[in-house]
C-alpha positions as CSV (number, residue, x, y, z in Angstrom):
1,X,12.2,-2.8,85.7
2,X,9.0,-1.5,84.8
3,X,8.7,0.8,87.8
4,X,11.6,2.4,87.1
5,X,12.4,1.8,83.3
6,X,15.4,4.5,84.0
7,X,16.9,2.8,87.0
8,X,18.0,-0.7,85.0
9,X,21.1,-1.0,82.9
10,X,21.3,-3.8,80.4
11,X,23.5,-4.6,77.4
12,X,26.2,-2.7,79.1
13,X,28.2,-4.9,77.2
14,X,27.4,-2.7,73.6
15,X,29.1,0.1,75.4
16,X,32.5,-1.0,76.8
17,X,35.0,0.7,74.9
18,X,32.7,2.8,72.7
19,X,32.8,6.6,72.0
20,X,29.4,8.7,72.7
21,X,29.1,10.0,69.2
22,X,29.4,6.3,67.6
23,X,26.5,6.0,65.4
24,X,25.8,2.1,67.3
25,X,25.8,4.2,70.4
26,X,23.0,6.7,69.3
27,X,21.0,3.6,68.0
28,X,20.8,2.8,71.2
29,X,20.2,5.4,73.0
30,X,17.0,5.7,70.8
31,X,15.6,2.2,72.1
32,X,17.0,2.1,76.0
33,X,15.2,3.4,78.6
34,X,18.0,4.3,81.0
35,X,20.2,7.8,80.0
36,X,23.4,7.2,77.8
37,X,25.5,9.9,78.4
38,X,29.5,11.5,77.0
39,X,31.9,10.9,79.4
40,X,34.6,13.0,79.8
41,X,36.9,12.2,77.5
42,X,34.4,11.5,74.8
43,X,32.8,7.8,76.1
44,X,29.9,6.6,76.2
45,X,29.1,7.0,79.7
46,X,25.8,6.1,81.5
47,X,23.4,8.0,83.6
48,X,21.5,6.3,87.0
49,X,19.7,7.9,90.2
50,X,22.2,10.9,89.1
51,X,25.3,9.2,89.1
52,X,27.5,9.6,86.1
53,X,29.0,6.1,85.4
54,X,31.2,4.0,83.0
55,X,30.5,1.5,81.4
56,X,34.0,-0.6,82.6
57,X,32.8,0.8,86.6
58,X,29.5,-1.5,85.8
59,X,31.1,-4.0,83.7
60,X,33.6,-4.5,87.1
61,X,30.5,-4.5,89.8
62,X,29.2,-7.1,87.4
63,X,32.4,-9.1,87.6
64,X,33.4,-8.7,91.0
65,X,29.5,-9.8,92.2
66,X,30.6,-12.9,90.2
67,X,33.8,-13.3,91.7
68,X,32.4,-12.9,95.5
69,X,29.6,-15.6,94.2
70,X,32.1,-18.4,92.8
71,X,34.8,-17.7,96.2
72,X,31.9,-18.1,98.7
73,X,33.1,-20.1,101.5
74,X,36.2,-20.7,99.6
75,X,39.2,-20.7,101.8
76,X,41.3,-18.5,99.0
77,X,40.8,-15.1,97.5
78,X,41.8,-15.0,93.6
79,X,40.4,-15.9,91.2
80,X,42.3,-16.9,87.5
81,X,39.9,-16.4,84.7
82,X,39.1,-16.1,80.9
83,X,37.0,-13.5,79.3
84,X,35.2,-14.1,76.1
85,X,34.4,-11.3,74.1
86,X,32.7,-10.8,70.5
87,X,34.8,-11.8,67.7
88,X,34.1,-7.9,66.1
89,X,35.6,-6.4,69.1
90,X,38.5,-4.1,69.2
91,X,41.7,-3.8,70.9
92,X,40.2,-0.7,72.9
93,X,37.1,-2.5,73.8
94,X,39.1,-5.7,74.6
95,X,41.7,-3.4,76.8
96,X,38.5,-1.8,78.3
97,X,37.1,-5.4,79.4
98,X,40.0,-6.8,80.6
99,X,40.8,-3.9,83.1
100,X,37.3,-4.1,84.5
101,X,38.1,-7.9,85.3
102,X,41.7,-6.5,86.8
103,X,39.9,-3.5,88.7
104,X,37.0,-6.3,90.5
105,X,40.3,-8.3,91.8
106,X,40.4,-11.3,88.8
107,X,43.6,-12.4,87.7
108,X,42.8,-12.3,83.8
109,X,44.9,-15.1,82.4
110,X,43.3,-14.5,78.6
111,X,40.5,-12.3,76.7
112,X,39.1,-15.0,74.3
113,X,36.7,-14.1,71.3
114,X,33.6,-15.9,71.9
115,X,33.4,-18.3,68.4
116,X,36.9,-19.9,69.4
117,X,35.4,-20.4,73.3
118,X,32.1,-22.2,71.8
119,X,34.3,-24.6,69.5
120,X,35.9,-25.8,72.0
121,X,32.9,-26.5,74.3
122,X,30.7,-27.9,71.6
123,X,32.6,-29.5,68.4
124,X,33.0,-33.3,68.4
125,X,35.5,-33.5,65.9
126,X,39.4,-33.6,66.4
127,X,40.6,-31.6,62.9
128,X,38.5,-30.6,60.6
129,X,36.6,-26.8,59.9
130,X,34.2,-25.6,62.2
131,X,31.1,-22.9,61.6
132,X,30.3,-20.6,64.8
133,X,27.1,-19.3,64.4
134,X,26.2,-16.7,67.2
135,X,23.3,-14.6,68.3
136,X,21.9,-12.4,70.9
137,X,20.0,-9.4,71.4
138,X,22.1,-6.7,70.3
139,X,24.3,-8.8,67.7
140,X,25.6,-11.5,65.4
141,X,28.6,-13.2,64.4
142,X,29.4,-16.0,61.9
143,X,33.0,-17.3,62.0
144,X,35.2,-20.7,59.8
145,X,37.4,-22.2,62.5
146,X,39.7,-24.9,61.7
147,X,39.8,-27.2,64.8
148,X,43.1,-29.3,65.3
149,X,42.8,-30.7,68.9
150,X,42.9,-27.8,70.8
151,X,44.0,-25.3,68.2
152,X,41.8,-23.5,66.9
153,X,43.0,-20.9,63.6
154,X,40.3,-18.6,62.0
155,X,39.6,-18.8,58.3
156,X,37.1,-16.1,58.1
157,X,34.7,-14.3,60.7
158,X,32.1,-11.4,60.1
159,X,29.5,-9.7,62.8
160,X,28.8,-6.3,64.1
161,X,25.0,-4.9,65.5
162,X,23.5,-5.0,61.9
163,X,21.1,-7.6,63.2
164,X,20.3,-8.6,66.9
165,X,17.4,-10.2,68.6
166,X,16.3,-6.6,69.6
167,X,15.3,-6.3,65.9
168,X,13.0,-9.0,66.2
169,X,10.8,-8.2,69.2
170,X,10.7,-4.4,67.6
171,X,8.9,-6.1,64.7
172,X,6.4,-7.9,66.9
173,X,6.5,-4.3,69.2
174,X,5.4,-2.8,65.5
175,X,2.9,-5.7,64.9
176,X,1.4,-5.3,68.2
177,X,1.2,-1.3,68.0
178,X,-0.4,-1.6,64.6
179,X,-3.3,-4.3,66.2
180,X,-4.2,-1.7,68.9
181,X,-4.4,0.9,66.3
182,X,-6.7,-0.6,64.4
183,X,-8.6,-1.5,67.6
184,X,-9.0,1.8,69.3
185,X,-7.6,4.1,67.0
186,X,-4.7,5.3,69.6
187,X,-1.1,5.4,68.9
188,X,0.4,4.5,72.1
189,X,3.9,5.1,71.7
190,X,4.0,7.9,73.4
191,X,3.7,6.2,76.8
192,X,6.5,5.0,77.9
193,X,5.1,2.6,80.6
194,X,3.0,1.0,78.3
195,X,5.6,0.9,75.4
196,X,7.9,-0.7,78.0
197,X,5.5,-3.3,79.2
198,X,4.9,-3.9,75.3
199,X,8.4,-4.6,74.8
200,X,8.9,-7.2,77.4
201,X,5.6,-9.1,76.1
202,X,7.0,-8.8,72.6
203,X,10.6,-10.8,73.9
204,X,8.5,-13.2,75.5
205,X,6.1,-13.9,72.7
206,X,9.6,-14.8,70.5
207,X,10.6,-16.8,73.1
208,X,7.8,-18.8,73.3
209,X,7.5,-19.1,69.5
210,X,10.6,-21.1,69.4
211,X,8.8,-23.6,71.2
212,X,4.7,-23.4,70.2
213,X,3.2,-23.3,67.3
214,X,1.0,-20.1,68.5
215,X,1.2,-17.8,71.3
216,X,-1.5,-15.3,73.1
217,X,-0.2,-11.8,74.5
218,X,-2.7,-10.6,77.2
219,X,-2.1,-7.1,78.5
220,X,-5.5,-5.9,79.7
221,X,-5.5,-1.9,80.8
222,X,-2.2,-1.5,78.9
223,X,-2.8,2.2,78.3
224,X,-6.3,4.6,78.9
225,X,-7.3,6.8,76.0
226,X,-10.4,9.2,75.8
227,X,-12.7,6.0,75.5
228,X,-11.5,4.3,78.9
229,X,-9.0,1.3,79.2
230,X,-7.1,0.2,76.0
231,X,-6.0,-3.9,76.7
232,X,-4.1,-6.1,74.3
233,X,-5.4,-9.5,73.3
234,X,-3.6,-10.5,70.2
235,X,-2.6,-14.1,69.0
236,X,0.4,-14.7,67.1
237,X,1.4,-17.8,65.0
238,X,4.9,-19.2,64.1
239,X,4.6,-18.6,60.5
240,X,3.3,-15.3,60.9
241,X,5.9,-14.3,62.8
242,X,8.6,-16.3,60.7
243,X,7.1,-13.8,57.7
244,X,7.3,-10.9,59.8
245,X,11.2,-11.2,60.1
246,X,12.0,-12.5,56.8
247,X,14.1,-9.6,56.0
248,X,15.9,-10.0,58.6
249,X,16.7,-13.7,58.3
250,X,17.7,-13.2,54.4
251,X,20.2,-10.5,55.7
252,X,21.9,-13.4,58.0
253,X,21.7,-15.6,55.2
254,X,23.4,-13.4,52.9
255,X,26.1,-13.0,55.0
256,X,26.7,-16.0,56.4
257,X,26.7,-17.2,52.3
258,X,29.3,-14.4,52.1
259,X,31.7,-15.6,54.4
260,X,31.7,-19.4,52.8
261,X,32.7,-17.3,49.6
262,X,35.8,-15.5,51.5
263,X,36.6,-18.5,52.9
264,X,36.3,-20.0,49.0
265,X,34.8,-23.0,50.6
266,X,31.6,-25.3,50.0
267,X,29.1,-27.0,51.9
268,X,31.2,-30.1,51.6
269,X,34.3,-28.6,53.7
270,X,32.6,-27.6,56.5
271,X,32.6,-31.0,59.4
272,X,30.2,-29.1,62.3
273,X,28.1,-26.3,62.8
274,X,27.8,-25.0,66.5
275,X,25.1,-22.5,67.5
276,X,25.8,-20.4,70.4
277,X,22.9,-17.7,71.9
278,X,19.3,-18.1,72.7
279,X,18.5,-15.8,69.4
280,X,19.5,-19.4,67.6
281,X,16.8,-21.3,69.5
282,X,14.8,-20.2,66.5
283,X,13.6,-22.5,64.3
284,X,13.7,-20.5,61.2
285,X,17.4,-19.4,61.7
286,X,18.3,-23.1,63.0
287,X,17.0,-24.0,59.6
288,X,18.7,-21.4,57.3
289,X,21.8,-22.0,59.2
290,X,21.4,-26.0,58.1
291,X,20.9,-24.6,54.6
292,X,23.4,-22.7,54.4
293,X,25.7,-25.0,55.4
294,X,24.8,-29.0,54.6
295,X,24.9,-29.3,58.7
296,X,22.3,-29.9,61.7
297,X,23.7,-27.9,64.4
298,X,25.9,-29.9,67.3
299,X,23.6,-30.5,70.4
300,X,26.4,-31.3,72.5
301,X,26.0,-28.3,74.6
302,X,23.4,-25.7,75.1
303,X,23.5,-22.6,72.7
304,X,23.6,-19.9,76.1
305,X,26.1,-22.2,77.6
306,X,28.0,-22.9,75.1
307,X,31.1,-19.7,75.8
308,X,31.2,-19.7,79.1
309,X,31.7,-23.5,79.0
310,X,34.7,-23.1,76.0
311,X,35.9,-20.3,78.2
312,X,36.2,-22.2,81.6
313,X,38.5,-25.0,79.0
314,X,40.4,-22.2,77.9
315,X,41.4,-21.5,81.6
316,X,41.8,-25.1,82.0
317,X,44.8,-25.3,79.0
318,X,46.7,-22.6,80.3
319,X,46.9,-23.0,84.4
């Protein structure tokens, strides 16, 4: 990827079903390193080793690599599936998914918003209301699901791309653009290799954060400047970092104390809390979560496993 920052696609996900002049789409084209393009009907296309592409031709690739994965050796040739979705998307991004499944050879049996899929994967209660907390790089969504077996209703659900992961490693990005100009007086955001390289670091560092008290980034020769070789050796410690993104956490808690209120419910009626994305394997939004709620997050599965698992018992219930 860091060869060829314009060759690799990612998040192609944030651009099924969008238009080109969507003001989510020209965020993003600010912070991706590969060209997002207008299709030609007014998409949001995407531009690779010259070839003008959709984002439902990658989405299918993506899908159909999948299916060739799961049918290996197999002695039969379709696959049934269900495909979980954001709860915020809409019918033209849902349509847009589903005939990417249909065009890679999948028999689509259901398009499932992702809360719903985690509840059933992760809750241990039989009735009772359910909170779906869910985050990951470019996104968020709280949803109040009441659980009755294996009906699940939704009381209230809010999300969109206010707030994503991204956000947080462009703060550390900032932090670490801020040490080296202090260091050596150069502004390297101008180089694209090295702002690239910086990025990476910056995910990894969060990572790691959920997990250690303090982490080290070590990038020596990062950039050159008119004094020779500008490296990066910067630590970083949990509650720095937990201060640097304090905005950010306060705007999740705001809204996930909003949707309690349109729900008109207390801490008292919610029975489970389920966490689904590594962006919640962050201590400080586990614990605003609890806060929020009265709950400790369910453990029963893993947060990144958590839909696909909920999906797969969709399929389950309807073959």
């Amino acid at each position: 990827m860091l060869k060829s920052p314009s060759d690799v696609v990612f998040n192609i996900k944030s651009l099924i079903g969008m238009q080109f002049d969507d003001c989510h789409v020209q965020e993003m084209r600010e912070k991706v390193s590969f060209r997002i393009i207008e299709g030609p009907r007014g998409e949001a296309w995407v531009e690779i080793h010259g070839m003008k592409l959709s984002p439902e031709e990658i989405t299918s690739t993506i899908f159909s690599r999948l299916k060739d994965v799961v049918l290996m050796d197999k002695f039969y040739d379709t696959l049934k599936v269900v495909i979980s979705v954001p709860a915020f998307f809409s019918v033209e991004q849902r349509e847009a998914i589903k005939s990417a499944g249909e065009r890679a050879g999948l028999d689509v049996l259901n398009i499932i918003d992702e809360p719903k899929a985690a509840a059933l994967s992760s809750t241990t209660i039989k009735e009772g209301n359910v909170v779906v907390f869910g985050m990951g790089s470019g996104s968020y969504s709280v949803s109040i699901l009441h659980m009755s077996g294996t009906s699940i209703k939704t009381i209230a659900q809010t999300g969109g791309h206010t707030v994503g992961g991204d956000m947080f490693d462009d703060i550390l990005v900032d932090y670490f653009v801020k040490q080296i100009m202090e260091l050596y007086s150069v502004d390297i955001r101008g180089d694209r290799f090295a702002m690239m390289t910086l990025v990476q670091a910056a995910e990894e560092a969060k990572v790691e954060l959920s997990s250690q008290s303090k982490v080290t980034v070590s990038l020596p020769y990062l950039t050159a400047s008119t004094e020779g070789a500008v490296d990066l050796d910067c630590s970083i410690s949990r509650p720095e970092f937990e201060k640097l993104v304090h905005k950010l956490v306060k705007m999740i808690e705001d809204e996930c104390q909003s949707i309690l209120k349109e729900a008109d419910f207390s801490k008292k009626d919610i029975s489970e809390v389920v966490l689904v994305g590594g962006m919640t394997k962050v201590p400080k939004i586990q614990k605003m979560i609890s806060k929020v709620f009265g709950k400790q997050p369910s453990t029963r599965v893993k947060p990144e496993e958590a839909v696909v698992i909920g999906s797969a018992i969709q399929a389950a219930l309807i073959v």
